[in-house]
C-alpha positions in Angstrom: 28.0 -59.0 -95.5 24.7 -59.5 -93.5 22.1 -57.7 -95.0 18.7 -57.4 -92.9 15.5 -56.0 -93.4 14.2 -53.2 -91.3 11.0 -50.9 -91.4 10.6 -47.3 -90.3 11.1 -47.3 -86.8 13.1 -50.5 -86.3 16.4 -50.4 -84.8 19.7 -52.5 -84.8 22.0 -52.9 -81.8 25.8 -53.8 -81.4 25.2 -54.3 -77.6 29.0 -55.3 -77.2 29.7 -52.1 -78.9 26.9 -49.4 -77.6 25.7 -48.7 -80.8 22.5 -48.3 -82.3 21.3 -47.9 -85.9 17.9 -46.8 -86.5 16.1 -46.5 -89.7 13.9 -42.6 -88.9 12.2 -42.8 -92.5 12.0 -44.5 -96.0 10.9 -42.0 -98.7 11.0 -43.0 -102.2 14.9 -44.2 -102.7 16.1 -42.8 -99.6 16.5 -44.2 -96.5 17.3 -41.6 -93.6 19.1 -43.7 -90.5 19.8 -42.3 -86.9 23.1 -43.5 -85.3 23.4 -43.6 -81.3 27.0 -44.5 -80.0 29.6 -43.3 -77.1 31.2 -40.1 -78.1 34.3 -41.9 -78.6 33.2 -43.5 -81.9 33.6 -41.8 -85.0 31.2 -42.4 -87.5 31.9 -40.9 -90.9 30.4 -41.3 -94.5 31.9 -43.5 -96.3 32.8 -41.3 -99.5 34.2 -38.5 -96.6 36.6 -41.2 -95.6 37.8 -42.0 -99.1 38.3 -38.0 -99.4 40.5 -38.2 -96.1 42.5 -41.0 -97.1 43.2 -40.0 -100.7 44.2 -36.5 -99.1 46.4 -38.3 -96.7 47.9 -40.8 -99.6 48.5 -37.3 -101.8 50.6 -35.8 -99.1 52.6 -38.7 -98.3 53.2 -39.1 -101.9 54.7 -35.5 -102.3 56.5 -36.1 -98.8 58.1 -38.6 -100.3 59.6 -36.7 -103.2 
């Protein structure tokens, strides 16, 4: 894992991807980030993903009964 240090403000580009992370604020414990990237890109929460694919594990488990 690379971990870097950014401020408000500050960005961090992919370039070979088209994507840009941006940190908007920092208050207190939270950090709020902006994200740009092509359309095409889906960018999801991390704990929605686990939802999806313990939904998707859950029906492929009864499918298989």
């Amino acid at each position: 894992m690379l971990v870097l240090g950014r401020k408000s403000g500050q960005t961090i580009t992919f370039p070979d991807l088209d994507i840009e992370v941006a940190v908007v604020s920092i208050i207190g414990d939270k950090v709020r980030i902006g994200i740009v990237a092509p359309a095409s890109v889906r960018i999801l929460r991390t704990e929605i993903m686990e939802r999806y694919h313990d939904d998707a594990n859950e029906e492929a488990e009864a499918g298989d009964a």
